[in-house]
C-alpha positions as CSV (number, residue, x, y, z in Angstrom):
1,X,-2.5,-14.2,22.1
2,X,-5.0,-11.3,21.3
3,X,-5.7,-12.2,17.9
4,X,-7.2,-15.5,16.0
5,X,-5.2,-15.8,13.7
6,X,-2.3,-17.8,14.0
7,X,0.6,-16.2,14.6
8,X,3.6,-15.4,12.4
9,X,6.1,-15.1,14.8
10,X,7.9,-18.1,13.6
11,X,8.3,-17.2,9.7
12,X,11.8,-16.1,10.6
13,X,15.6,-17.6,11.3
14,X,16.9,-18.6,14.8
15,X,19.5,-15.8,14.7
16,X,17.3,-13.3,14.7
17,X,16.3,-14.6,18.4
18,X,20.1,-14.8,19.6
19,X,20.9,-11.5,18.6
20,X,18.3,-10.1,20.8
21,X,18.8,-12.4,23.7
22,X,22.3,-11.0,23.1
23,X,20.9,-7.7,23.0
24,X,18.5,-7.2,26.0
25,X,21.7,-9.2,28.5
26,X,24.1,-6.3,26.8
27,X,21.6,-3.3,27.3
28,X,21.7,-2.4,23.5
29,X,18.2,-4.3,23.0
30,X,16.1,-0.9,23.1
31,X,18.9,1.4,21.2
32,X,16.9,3.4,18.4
33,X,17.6,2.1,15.2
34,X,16.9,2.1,11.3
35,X,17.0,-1.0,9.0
36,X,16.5,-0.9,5.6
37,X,15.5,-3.6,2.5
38,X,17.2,-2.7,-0.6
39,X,18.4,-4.7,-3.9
40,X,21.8,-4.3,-4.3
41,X,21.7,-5.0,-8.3
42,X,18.7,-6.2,-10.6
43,X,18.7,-10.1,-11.9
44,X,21.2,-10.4,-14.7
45,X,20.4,-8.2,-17.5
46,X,17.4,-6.1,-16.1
47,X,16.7,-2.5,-17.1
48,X,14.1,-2.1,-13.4
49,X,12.2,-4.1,-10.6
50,X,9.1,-4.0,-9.1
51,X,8.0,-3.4,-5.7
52,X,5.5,-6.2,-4.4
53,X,4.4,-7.9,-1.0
54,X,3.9,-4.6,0.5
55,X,0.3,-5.5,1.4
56,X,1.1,-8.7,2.7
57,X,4.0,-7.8,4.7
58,X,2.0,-5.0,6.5
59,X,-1.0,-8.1,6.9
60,X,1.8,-10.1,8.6
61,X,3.4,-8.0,10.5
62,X,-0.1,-7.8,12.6
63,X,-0.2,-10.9,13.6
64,X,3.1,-10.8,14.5
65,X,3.1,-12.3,18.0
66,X,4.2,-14.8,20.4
67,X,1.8,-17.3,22.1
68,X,2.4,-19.5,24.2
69,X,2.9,-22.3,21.6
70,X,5.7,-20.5,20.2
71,X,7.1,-19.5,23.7
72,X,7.1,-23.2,24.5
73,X,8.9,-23.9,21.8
74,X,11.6,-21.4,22.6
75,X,11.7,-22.7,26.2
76,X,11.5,-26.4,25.5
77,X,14.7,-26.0,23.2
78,X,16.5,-23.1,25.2
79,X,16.6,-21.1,22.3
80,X,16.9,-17.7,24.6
81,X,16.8,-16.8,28.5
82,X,14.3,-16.6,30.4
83,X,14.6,-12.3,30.4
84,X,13.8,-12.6,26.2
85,X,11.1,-15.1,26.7
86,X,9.7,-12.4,28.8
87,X,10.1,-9.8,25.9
88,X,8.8,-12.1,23.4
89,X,5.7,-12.5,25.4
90,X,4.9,-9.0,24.7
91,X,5.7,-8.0,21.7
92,X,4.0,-6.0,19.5
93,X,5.9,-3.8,17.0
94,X,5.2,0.2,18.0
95,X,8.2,1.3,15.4
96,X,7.9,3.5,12.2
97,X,7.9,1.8,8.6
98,X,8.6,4.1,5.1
99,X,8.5,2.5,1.7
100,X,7.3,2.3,-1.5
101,X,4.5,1.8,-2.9
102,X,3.0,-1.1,-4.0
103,X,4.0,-1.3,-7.5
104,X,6.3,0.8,-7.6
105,X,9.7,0.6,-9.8
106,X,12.8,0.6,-7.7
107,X,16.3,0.2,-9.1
108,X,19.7,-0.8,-7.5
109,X,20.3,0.6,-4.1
110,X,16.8,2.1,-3.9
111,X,16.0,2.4,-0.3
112,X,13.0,0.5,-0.5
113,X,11.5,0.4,3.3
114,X,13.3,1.8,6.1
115,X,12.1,0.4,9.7
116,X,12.6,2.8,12.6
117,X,12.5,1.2,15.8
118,X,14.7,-0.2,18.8
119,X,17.1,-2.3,17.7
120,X,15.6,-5.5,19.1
121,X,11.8,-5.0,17.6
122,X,13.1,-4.6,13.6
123,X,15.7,-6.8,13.8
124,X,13.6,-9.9,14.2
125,X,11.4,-8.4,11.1
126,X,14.7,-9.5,8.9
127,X,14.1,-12.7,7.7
128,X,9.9,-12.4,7.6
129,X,10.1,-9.1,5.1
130,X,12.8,-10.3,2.8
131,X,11.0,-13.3,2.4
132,X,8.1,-11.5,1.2
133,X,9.5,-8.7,-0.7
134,X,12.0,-11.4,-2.5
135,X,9.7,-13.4,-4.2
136,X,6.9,-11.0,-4.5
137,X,9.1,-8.3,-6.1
138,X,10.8,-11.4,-8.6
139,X,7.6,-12.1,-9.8
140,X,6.2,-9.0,-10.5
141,X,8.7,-7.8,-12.3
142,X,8.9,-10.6,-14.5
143,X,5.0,-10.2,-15.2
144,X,5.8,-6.4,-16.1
145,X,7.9,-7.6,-18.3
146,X,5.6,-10.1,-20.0
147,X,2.8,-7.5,-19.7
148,X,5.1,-4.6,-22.0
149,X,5.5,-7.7,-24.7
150,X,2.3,-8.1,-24.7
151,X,0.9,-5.3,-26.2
152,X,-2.0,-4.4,-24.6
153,X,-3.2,-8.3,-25.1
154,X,-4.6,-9.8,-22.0
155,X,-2.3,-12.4,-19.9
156,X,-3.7,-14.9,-17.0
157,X,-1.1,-16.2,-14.4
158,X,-1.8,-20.2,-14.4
159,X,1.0,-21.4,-12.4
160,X,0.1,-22.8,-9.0
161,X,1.3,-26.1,-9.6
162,X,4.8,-25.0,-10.2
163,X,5.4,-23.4,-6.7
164,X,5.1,-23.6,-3.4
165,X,0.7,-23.9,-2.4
166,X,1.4,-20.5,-0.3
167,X,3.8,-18.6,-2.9
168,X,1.0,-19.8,-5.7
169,X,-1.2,-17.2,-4.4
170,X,1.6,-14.5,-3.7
171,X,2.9,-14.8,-7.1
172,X,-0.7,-14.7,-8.5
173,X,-1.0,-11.0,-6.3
174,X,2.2,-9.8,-7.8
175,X,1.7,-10.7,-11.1
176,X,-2.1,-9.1,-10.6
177,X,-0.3,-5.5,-9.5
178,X,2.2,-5.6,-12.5
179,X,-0.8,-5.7,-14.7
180,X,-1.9,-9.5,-15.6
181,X,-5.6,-9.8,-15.9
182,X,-6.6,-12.7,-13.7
183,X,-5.2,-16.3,-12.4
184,X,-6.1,-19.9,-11.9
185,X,-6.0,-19.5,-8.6
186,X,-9.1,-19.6,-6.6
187,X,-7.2,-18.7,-2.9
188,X,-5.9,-15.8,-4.6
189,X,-9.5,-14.6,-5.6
190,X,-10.7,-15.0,-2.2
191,X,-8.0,-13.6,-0.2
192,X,-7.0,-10.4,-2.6
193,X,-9.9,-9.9,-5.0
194,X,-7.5,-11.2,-8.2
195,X,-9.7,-12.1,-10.7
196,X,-9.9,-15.9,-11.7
197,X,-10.5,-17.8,-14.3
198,X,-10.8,-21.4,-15.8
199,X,-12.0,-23.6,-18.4
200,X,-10.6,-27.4,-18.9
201,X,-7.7,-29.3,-19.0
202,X,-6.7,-32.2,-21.5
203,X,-7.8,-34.6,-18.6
204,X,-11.8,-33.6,-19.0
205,X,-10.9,-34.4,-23.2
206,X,-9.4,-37.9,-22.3
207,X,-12.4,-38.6,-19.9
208,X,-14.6,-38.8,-22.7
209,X,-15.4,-41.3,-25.5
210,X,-14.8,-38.5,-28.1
211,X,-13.6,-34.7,-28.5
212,X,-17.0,-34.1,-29.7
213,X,-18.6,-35.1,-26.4
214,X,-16.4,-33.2,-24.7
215,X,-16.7,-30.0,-26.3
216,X,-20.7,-31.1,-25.9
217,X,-20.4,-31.4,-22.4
218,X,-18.2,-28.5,-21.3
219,X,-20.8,-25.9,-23.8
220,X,-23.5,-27.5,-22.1
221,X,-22.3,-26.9,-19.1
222,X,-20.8,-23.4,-19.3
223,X,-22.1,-21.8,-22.2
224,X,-21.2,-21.4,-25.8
225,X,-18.8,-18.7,-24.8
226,X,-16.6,-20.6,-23.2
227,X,-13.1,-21.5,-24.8
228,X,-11.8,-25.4,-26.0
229,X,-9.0,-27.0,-25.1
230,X,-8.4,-27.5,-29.3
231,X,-5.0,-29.5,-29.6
232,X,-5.5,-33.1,-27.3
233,X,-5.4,-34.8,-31.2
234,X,-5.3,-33.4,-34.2
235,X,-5.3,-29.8,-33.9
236,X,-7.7,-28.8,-37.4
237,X,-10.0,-31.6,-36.4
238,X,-10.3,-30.3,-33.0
239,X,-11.2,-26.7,-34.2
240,X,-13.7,-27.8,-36.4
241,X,-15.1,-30.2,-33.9
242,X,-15.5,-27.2,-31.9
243,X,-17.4,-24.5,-34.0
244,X,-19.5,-27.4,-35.4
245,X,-20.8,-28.1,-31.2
246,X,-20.3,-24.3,-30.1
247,X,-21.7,-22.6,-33.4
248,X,-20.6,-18.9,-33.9
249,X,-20.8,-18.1,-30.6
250,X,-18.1,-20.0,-29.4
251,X,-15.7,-17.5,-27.2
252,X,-11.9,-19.3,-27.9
253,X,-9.8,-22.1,-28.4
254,X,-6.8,-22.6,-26.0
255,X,-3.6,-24.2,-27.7
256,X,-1.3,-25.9,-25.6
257,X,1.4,-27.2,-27.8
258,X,3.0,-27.2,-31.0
259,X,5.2,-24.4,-32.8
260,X,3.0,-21.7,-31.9
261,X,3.7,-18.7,-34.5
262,X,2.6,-21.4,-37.5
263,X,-0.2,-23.2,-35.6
264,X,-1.6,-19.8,-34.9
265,X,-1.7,-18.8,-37.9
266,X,-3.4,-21.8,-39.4
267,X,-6.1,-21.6,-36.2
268,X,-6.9,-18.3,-37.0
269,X,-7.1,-18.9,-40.8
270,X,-9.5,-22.0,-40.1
271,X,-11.9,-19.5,-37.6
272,X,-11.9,-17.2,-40.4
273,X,-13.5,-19.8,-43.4
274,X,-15.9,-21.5,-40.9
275,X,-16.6,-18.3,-40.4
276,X,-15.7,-17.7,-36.5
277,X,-14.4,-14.4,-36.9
278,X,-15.1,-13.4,-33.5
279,X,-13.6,-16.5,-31.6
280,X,-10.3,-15.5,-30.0
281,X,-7.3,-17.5,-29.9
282,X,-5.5,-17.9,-26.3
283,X,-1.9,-20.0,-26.4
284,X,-0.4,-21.4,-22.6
285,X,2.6,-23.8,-23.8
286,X,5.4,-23.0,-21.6
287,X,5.3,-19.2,-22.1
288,X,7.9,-16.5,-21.1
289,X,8.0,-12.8,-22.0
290,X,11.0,-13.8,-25.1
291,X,8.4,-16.5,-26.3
292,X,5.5,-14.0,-26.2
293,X,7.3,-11.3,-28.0
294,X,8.2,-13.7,-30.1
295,X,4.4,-14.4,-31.1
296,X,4.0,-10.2,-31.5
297,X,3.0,-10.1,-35.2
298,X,0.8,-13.3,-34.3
299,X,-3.0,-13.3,-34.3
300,X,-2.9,-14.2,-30.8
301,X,-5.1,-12.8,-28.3
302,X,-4.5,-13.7,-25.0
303,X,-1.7,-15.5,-23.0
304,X,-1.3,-17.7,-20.2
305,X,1.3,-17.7,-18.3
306,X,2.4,-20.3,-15.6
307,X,6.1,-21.5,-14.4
308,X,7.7,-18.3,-15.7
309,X,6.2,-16.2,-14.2
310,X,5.9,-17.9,-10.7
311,X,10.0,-18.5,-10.8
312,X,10.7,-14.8,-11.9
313,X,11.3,-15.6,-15.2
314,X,14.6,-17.4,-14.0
315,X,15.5,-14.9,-11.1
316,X,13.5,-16.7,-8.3
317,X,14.6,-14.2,-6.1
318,X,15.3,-10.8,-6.2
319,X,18.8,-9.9,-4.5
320,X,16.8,-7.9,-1.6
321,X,19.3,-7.5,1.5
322,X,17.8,-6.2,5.2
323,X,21.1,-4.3,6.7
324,X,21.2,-1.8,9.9
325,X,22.3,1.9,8.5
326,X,21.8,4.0,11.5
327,X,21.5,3.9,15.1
328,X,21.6,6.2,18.2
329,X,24.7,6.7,19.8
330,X,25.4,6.3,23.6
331,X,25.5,10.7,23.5
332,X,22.3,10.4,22.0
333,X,23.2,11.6,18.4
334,X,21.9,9.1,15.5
335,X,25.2,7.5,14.2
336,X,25.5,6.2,10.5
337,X,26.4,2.5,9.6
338,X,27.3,0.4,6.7
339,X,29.1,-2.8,5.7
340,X,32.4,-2.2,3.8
341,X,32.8,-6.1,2.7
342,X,33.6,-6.4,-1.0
343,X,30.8,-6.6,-2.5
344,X,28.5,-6.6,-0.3
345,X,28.7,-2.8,1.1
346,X,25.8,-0.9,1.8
347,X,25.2,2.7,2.5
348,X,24.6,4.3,5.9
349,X,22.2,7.2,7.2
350,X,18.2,8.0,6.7
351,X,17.4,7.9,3.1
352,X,14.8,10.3,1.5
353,X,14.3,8.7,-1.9
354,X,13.0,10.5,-5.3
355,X,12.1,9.8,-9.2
356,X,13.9,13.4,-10.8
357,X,11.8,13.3,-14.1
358,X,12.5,15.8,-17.0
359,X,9.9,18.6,-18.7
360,X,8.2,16.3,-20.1
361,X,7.2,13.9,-16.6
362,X,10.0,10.8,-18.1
363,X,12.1,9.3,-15.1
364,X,16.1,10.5,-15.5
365,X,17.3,9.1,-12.3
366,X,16.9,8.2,-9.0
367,X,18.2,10.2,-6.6
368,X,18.4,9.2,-2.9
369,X,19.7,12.3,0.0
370,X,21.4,10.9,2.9
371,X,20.5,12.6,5.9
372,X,17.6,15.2,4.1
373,X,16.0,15.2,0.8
374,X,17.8,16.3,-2.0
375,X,17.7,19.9,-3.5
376,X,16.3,20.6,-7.5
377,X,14.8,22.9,-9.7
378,X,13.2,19.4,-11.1
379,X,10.3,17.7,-11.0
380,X,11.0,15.3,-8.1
381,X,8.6,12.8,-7.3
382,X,8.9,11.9,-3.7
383,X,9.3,8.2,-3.1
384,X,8.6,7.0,0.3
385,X,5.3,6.5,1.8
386,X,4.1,5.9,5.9
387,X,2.9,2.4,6.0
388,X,3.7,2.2,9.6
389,X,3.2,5.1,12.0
390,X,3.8,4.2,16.0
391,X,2.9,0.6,15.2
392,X,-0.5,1.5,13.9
393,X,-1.1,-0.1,9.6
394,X,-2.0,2.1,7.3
395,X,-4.8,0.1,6.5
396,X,-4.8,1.8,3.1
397,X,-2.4,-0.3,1.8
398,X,-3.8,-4.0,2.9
399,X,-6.6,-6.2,1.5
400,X,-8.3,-5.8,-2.0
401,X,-8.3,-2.3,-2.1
402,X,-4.4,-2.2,-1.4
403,X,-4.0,-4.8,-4.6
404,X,-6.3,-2.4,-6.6
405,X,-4.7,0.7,-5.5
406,X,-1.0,-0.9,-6.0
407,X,-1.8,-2.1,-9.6
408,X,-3.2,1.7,-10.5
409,X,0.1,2.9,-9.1
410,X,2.2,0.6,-11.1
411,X,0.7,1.8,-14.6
412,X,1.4,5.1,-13.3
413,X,5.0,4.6,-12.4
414,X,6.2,2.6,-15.4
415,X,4.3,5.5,-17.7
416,X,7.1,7.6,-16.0
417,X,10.1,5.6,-17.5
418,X,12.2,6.0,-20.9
419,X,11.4,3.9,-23.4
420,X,14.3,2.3,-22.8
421,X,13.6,0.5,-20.3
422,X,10.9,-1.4,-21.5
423,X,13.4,-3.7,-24.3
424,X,13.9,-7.1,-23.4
425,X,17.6,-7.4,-23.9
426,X,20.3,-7.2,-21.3
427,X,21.7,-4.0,-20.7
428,X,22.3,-2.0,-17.4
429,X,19.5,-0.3,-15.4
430,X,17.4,2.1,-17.1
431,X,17.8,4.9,-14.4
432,X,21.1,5.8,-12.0
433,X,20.8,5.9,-8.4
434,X,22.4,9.0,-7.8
435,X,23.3,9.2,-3.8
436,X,24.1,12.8,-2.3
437,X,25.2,13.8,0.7
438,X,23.9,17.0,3.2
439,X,26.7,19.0,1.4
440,X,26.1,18.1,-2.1
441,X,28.6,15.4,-2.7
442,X,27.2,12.9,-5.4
443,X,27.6,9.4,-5.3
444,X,26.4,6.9,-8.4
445,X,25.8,3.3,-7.1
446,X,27.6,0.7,-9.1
């Protein structure tokens, strides 16, 4: 392998190997093709999505390779012939990928990325982007959600310990992009320039002789800025405990349990005679973006947020399918595909998405030409960006600065929608995709 990093070869399904081995002994291996990753409906009830994992798909994708640890592998178990051992050896993807930005909103049937290539080097990308944009593009857009209830109040993604040790630090990314203001997570921090945070759990209370030397300890430590874990006991006696070590200066009190609308209120009332005026409240007991809208007319002011947001809120998984939509033709002409299965179809030729906003710059619709981008006397917003030219990154869109750049974009593109959109209970998507054909022919997705 050229690279040090381990390879990512492997983050993918065995059929992904057959159908090439299948491929190269048929001849149809190196026939040009285009994939693309779309949702074919939002979870149950939601209005838009979020694109995210952009970044760390494009991060993946270069060390996309096959060692000889991994050709062993394929040897030892006679997963493939000899001739696609030989191809594996040297891959290196030298296709064409188009998406959308990082934070971007997307919608059913938006054409999300669209991989150009022979048939053989996107195919086996299946299984490692939709695992990516999946989870990435669940979280975030439950975080956006959280983020609109929120009200401008700052929110901190705390969930590591409810998913996977790798997806921890994905979700705490997405959630970053769709506008929370830090995480938990350390990794995270290192590896994408999130912001972290962290005070004290209930543990460093109980490893004390009293809440007072606790509180003592951690102020001593950190400062009298920092924030107290207030509720391990009695709640009132752990606020006063607390402005009695930390004075005026203290920065917060966390609340962890409890009916939170009237045990805020009383927290904030208590603050207020002792005289802490300045001392913010911040609640993390089992939060989601009904419970935090729920706390709306609550002095509250900031939120952390941990299992719903790294579980999507209760849509794990965003719906994203990887299909094949066009592909050259033995007379050389491209040739459109789709699947026609109930249900499952899908829509053939090159896409050329775009956000049609009225006068006033609001999102109407989103309207996808098949074959050439559609024609109006609109203000369409063009949707599809090169992240992959000739197998060369766009560099622009990995590392910190890609999180940074993906989180402007998002406040950006969720400014653009109707107002609409942004309401909590089910209804159908806030925009239609609006499909139309070379000769004008429109098509709504349902």
């Amino acid at each position: 392998m050229t690279s040090e990093r381990p390879s990512t070869g492997f983050l993918t399904d065995q059929y992904e190997f057959t159908m090439i081995d299948a491929a190269i002994h048929a001849g149809t291996a190196d026939r040009d093709s285009v994939f693309e990753l779309f949702g074919r409906r939002l979870p149950s009830g939601r209005r838009y999505g979020v694109v995210a994992g952009v970044g760390r798909a494009l991060e993946l994708l270069r060390d996309f390779r096959f060692g000889e640890a991994e050709l062993e592998h394929l040897r030892a178990h006679s997963i493939v012939s000899p001739e696609t051992l030989d191809w594996l050896a040297n891959y290196r993807f030298s296709g064409t990928i188009r998406g959308y930005r990082e934070g971007e909103i997307y919608f059913p049937g938006s054409p999300i990325l669209e991989v150009r290539s022979s048939f053989a080097e996107g195919v086996i990308l299946e299984t490692l982007l939709l695992s990516i944009f999946n989870y990435d593009c669940a979280v975030a857009s439950a975080a956006a959600r959280m983020v609109s209830v929120a009200r401008g109040r700052p929110l901190a993604e705390m969930g590591s310990r409810r998913t996977g040790e790798r997806s921890a630090v994905a979700a705490a990314r997405a959630a970053y992009i769709a506008g929370f203001k830090a995480t938990s997570n350390l990794e995270a921090g290192r590896s994408w320039g999130v912001p972290t945070m962290g005070t004290a759990a209930h543990s460093f209370t109980l490893l004390h002789d009293s809440e007072r030397e606790a509180f003592a300890s951690q102020v001593a430590t950190l400062g009298a800025g920092t924030t107290l874990l207030v509720d391990t006991y009695d709640v009132r006696e752990g606020v006063r405990l607390a402005v009695e070590v930390a004075g005026r200066e203290l920065g917060g009190v966390r609340l962890d349990s409890g009916d939170l609308p009237t045990l805020v209120a009383e927290v904030r009332a208590q603050l207020d005679e002792l005289g802490n005026t300045e001392t913010s409240i911040t609640v993390t007991n089992d939060l989601d973006e009904f419970a935090i809208a729920g706390l709306g007319a609550s002095p509250v002011d900031s939120f952390g947020v941990g299992t719903s947001v790294v579980t999507g809120s209760g849509a794990v998984a965003s719906g994203m399918v990887y299909k094949l939509v066009a592909r050259r033709g033995e007379d050389g002409d491209w040739v459109s595909v789709a699947k026609r299965s109930a249900g499952k179809a899908s829509v053939g030729g090159e896409k050329f998405p775009v956000r049609r906003r009225d006068e006033h710059g609001v999102a109407e619709a989103e309207v996808v030409g098949i074959g050439a981008p559609p024609v109006s006397d609109k203000s369409d917003r063009p949707l599809l960006v090169d992240l992959v030219v000739d197998g060369v990154i766009n560099e622009e869109f990995t590392g910190e600065a890609g999180v940074q750049s993906a989180r402007e974009h998002h406040r950006t593109a969720i400014d653009e929608l109707p107002i609409g959109a942004l309401r909590l209970h089910a209804g159908e998507a806030a925009l239609p995709t609006v499909f139309v054909e070379q000769d004008g022919r429109e098509t709504v997705w349902v």
